[in-house]
C-alpha positions as CSV (number, residue, x, y, z in Angstrom):
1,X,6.0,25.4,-7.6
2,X,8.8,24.1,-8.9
3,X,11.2,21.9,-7.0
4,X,14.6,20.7,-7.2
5,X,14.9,16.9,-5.8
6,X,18.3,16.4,-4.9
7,X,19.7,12.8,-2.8
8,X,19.9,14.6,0.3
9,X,16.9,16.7,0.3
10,X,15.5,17.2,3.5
11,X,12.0,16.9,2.2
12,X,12.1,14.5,-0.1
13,X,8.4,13.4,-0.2
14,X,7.3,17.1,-0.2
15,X,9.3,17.6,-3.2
16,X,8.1,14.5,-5.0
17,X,4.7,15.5,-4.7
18,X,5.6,19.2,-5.9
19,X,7.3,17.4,-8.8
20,X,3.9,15.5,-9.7
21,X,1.9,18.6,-9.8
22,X,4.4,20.3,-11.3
23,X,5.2,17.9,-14.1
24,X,2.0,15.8,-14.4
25,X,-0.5,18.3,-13.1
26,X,-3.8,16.6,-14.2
27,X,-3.2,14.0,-11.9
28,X,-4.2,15.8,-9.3
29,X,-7.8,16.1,-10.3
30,X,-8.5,12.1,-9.4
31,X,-7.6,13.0,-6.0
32,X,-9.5,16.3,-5.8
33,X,-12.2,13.9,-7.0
34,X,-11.6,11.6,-4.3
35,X,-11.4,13.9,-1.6
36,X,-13.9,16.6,-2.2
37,X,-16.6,14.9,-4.6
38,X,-15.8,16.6,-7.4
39,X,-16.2,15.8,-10.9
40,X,-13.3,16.7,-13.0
41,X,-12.8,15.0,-15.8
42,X,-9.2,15.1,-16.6
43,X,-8.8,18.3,-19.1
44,X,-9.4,20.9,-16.6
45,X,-7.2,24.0,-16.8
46,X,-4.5,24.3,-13.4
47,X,-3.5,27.6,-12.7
48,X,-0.6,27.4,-9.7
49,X,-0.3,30.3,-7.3
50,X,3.4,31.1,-5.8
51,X,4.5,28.3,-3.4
52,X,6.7,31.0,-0.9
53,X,4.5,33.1,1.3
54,X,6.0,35.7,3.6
55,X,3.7,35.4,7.0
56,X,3.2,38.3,9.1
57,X,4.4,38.1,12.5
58,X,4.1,40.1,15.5
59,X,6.8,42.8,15.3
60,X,6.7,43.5,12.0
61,X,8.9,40.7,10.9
62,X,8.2,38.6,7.6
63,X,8.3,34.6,8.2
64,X,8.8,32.5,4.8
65,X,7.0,29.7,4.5
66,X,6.5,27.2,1.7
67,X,3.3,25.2,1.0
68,X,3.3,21.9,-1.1
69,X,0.7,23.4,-3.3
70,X,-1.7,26.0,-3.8
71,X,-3.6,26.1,-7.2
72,X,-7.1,27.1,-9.1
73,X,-8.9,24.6,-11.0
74,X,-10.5,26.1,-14.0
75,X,-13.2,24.3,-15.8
76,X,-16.9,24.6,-16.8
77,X,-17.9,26.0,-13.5
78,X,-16.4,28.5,-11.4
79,X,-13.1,28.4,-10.5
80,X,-12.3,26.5,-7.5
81,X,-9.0,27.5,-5.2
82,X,-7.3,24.4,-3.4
83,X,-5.3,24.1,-1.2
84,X,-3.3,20.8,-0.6
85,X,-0.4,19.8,1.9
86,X,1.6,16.4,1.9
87,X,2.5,15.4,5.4
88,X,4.7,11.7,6.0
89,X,3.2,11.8,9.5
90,X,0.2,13.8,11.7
91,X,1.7,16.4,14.1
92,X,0.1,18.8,16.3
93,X,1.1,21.7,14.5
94,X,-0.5,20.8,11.1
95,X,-3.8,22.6,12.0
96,X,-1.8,25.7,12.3
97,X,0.4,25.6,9.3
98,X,-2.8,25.2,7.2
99,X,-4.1,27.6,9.0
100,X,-1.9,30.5,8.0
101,X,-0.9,29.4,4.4
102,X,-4.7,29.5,4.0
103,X,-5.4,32.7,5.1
104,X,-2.2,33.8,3.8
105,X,-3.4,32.7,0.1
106,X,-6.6,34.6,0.8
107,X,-5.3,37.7,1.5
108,X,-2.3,36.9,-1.3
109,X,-5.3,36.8,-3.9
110,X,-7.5,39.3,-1.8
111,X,-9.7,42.5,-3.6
112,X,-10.1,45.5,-2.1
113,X,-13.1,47.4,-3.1
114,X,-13.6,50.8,-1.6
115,X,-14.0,49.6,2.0
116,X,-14.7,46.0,1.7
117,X,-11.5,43.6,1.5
118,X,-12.9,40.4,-0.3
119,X,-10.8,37.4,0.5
120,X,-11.5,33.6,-0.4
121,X,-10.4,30.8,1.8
122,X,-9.0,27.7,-0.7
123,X,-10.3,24.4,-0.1
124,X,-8.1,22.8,1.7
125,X,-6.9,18.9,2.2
126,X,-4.3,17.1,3.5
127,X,-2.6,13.9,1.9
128,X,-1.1,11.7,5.1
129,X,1.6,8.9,4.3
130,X,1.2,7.9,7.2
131,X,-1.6,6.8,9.6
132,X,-3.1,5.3,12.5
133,X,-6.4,4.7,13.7
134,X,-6.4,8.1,15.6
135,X,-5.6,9.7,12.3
136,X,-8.6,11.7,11.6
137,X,-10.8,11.8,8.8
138,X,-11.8,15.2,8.6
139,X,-9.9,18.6,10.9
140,X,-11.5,21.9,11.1
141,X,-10.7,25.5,11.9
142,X,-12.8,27.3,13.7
143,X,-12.8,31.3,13.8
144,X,-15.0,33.4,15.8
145,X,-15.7,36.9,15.2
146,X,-18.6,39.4,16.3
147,X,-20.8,36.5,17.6
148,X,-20.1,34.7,14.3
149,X,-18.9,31.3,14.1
150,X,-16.9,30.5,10.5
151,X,-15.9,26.3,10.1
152,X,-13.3,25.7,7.6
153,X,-13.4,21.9,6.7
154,X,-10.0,20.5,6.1
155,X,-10.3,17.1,4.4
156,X,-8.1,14.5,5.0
157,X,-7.0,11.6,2.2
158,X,-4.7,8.6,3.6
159,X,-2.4,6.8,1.4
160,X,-2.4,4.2,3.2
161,X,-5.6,2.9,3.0
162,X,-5.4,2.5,-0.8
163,X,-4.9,-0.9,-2.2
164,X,-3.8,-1.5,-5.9
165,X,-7.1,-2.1,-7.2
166,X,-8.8,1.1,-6.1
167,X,-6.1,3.4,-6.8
168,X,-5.7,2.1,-10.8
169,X,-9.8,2.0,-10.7
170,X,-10.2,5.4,-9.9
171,X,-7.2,6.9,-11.1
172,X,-5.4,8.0,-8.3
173,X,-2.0,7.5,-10.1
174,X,-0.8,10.5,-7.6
175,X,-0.3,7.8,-4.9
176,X,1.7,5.5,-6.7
177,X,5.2,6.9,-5.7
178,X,4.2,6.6,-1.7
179,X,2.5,3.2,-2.3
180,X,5.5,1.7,-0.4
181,X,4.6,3.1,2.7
182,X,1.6,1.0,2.7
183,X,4.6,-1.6,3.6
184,X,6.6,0.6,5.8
185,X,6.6,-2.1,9.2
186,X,7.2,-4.6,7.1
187,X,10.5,-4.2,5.2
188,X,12.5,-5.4,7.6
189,X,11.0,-8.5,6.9
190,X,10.8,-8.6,3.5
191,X,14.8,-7.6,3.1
192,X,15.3,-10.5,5.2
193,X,13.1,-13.5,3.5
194,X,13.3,-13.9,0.1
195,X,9.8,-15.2,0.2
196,X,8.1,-12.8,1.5
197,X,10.0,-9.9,-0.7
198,X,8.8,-12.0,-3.5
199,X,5.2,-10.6,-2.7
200,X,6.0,-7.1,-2.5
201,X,8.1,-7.1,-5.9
202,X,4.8,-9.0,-7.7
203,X,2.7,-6.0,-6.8
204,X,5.6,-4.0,-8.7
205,X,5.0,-5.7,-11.6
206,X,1.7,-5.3,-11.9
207,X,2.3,-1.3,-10.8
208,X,4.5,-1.2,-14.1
209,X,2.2,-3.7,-16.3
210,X,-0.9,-1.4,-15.4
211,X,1.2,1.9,-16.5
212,X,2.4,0.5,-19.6
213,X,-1.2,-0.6,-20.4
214,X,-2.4,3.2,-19.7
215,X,0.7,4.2,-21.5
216,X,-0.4,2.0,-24.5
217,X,-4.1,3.1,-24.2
218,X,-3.5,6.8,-24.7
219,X,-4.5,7.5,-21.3
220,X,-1.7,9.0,-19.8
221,X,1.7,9.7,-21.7
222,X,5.1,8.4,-21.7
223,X,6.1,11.2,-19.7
224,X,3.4,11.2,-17.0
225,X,5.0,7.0,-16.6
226,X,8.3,7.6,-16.7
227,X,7.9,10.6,-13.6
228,X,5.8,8.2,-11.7
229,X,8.0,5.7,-12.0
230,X,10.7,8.5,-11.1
231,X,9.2,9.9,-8.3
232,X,8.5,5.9,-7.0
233,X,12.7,5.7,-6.8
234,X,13.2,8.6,-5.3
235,X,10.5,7.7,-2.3
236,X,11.8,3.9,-2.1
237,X,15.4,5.3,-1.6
238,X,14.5,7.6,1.3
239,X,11.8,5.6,3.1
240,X,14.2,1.8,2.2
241,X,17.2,3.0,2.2
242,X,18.5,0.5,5.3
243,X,17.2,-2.2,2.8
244,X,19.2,-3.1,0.2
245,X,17.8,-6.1,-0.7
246,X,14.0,-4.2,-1.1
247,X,15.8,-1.5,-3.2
248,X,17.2,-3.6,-5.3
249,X,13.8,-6.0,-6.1
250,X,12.0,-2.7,-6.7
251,X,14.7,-1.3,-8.9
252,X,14.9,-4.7,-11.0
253,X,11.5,-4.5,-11.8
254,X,10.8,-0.5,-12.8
255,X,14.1,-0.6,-14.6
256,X,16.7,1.2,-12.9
257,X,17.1,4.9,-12.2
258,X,14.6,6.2,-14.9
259,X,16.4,9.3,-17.6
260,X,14.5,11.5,-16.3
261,X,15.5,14.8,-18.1
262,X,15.9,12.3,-21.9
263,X,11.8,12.5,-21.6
264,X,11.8,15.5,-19.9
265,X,14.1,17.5,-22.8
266,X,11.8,16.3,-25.1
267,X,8.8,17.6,-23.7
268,X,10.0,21.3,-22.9
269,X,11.5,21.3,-26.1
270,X,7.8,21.3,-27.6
271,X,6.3,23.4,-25.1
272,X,9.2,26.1,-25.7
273,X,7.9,25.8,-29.2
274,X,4.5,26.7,-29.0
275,X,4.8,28.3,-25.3
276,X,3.8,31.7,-27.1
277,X,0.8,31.3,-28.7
278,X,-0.7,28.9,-25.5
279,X,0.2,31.6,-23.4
280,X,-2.2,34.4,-24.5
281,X,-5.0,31.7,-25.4
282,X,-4.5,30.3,-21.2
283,X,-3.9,34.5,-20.8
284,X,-7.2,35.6,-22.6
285,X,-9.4,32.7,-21.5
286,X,-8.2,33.1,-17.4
287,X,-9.0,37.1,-17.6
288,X,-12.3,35.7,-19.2
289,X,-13.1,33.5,-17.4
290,X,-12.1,34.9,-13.9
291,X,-12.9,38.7,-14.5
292,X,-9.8,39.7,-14.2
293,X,-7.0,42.3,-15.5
294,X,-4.0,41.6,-17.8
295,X,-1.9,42.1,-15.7
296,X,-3.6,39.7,-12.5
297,X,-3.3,37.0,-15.1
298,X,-0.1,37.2,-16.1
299,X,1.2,37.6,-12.6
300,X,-1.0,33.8,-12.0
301,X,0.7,32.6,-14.8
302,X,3.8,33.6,-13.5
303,X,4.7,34.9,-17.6
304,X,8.5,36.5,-17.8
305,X,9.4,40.2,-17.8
306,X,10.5,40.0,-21.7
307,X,7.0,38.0,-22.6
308,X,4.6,40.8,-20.9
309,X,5.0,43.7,-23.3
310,X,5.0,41.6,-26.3
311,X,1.6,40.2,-25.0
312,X,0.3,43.1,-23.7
313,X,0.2,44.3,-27.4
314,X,-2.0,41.3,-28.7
315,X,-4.5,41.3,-26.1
């Protein structure tokens, strides 16, 4: 799950979005809200599975592929496997690639019982930055087998269709970095009329009053601001970068290239601390709560080679 975000990344708005999850997890749960009707409030456990899967393709050959995120959300209720891709625009081959890392992850997490091979399709959505009015709301995958006819909903969320007020009113802080897309066709404009710029840099300010006012409020930390606010440079310099005159509004008012790894130091410093003692609590409670063996949920956790044996004694 984790991702490097270099200048000259070739995916740069996959690997902002794998930096979110990564880094700020919980604000993913807003969106899950917002896209399946769920009901998480905020302290739910995330478990992330592997991002590489090797596909199987005729011949025998092994095809890597890397989805933006597969994880389980563990809470009160049964664990819940998503599925969720980011996607700048709609292409005819989305379908597909959802598709197999789906059924990929099934058989990934699959149980084989005697003769019975149990697999569980995630739920699975799709977050488009861009789109049109033949962007649909909803897809679906179809598979037919023995008369039997099994739909696989895959929900769609737009970023585009989020103003400012609904995104800060139901928490969907996960959008912020791509909120500039919602003015994609116009910065040409703005970088060219002073006036008009003026309008997109007041909606800035009140991007960075209404995070310093969660910031202040205890409601998200001063990590979780200073990656959104990040993650909002490193989308502006991709999707503006013919317009100097935009970049440098926006940069003036979210204060510059952001320390990133000052805040971010910090914070692994403390989990390095106490990394031991969460792990086998999040260890015990996952084989709990999910039925399964040591050994499943360390491999979930992804735990180290020299952690394992020293856990394996206190469990």
């Amino acid at each position: 799950m984790h991702s490097e975000i270099g200048s000259e990344s070739s995916t740069p708005y996959d690997d902002v979005a794998r930096t979110l999850l990564n880094d700020c997890s919980s604000l993913i749960l807003p969106v899950l809200n917002e896209t399946f009707g769920e009901h998480y409030r905020g302290d739910e456990k995330i478990l992330f599975a592997p991002n590489e899967h090797y596909l199987n393709q005729q011949g025998g050959e092994a095809d890597k592929r890397i989805t933006d995120s597969s994880f389980t959300v563990i809470g009160e209720k049964e664990p819940k496997k998503y599925l969720f891709e980011v996607q700048s625009t709609a292409d005819n081959s989305m379908l597909v690639r959802i598709f197999e890392y789906a059924t990929q992850i099934a058989l990934d997490e699959g149980e084989l019982t005697g003769n019975i091979l149990k697999v569980t399709i995630p739920n699975c959505a799709v977050l488009f930055l861009r789109s049109t009015k033949n962007t649909p709301d909803k897809m679906t995958i179809q598979m037919h087998a023995s008369g039997e006819t099994l739909s696989i909903d895959v929900f769609v969320m737009k970023s585009q269709r989020y103003k400012l007020d609904e995104i800060f009113q139901k928490g969907l802080l996960f959008l912020l970095p791509f909120y500039i897309f919602s003015h994609e066709k116009y910065l040409k404009e703005y970088d060219e009329d002073q006036e008009k710029l003026a309008h997109l840099e007041e909606e800035y300010v009140r991007i960075m009053n209404e995070l310093d006012e969660l910031q202040r409020e205890g409601k998200i930390s001063a990590y979780t601001r200073n990656t959104i606010v990040e993650m909002t440079h490193k989308v502006l310099e991709k999707l503006a970068k013919k317009y100097e005159n935009v970049k440098k509004g926006v940069r003036s008012i979210m204060g510059g290239k952001v320390l990133e790894y000052e805040t971010k130091t910090i914070f692994c410093e403390g989990l390095r601390e106490g990394r031991f003692e969460n792990l086998l609590q999040n260890l015990k409670k996952l084989m709990q709560k999910m039925g399964i063996s040591a050994e499943k949920a360390m491999d979930l956790l992804d735990v180290s080679e020299e952690e394992r044996e020293e856990l394996a004694k206190r469990i």
